[in-house]
Each structure stands twice: as structure tokens, then as C-alpha cells.
C-alpha positions as CSV (number, residue, x, y, z in Angstrom):
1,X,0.0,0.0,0.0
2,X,3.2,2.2,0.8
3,X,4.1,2.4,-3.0
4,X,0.7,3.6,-4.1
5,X,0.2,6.8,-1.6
6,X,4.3,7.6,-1.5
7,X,5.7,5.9,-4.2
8,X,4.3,8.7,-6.4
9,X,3.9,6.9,-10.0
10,X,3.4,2.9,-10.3
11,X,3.8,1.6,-13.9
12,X,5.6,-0.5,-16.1
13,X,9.4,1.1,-16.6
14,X,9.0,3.3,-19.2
15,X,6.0,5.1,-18.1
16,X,7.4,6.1,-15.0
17,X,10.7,7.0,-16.7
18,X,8.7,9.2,-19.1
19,X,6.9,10.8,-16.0
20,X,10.4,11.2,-14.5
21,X,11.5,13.3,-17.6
22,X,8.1,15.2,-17.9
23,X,8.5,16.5,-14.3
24,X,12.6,16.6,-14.1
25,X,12.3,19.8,-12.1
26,X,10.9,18.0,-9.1
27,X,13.9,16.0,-8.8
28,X,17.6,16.1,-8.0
29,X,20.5,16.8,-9.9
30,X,22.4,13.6,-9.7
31,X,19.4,11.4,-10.2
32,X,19.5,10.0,-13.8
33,X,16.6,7.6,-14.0
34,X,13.2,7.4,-13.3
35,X,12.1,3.8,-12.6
36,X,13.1,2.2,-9.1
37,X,12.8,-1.5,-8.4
38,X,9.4,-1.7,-5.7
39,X,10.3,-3.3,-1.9
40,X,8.5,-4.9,0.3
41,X,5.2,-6.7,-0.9
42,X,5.3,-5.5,-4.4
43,X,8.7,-7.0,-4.7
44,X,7.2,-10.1,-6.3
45,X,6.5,-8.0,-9.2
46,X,9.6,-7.3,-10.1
47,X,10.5,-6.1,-13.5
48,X,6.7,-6.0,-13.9
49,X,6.0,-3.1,-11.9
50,X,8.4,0.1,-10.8
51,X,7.9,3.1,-8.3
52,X,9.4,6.4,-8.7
53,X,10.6,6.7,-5.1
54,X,12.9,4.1,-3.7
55,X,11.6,3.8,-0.5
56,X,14.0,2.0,1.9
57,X,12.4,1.2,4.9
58,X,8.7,-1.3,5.2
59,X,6.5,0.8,7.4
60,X,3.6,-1.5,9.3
């Protein structure tokens, strides 16, 4: 549930790199990609499914 209310954009890997370089400005300098590999539950989808936040830590 994390990834859907902070994860920001959920999607396949290109969509989310396409909303990555539609709204650049809202992210830092050094960050070249969009796409980020999902944690916790959504982990099992894998290369199906990417966030645009990596978030590091499973809250309960």
C-alpha cells in the first residue's frame, strides 16, 4: 500500500521514466533515472511493476 500513496507513480518502466523526464524539475540533480525497483510486498512483481521513489524502509 506504501508504494501507491508515496511511491508517487506505479507503472511499467517506461511510463514512469517518461513521467520522470516530464517533471525533471521536481527531482535532484544527480538522479539520472526514473524507474526504481518496488520493496516490500510489491517485490514479487519485479521487473513487472516500478515506483518512482525508492523507498528504503517497510513501514507497518
Amino acid at each position: 500500500m506504501r508504494h501507491f500513496t508515496d511511491g508517487s507513480v506505479i507503472g511499467g518502466r517506461e511510463f514512469v521514466d517518461e513521467v520522470f523526464r516530464s517533471s525533471r524539475d521536481y527531482f535532484g540533480p544527480q538522479r539520472r533515472t526514473g524507474a526504481r525497483k518496488p520493496r516490500g510486498a510489491l517485490q514479487a512483481l519485479e521487473g513487472e511493476i516500478w515506483t518512482a521513489r525508492d523507498l528504503k524502509k517497510d513501514v507497518v
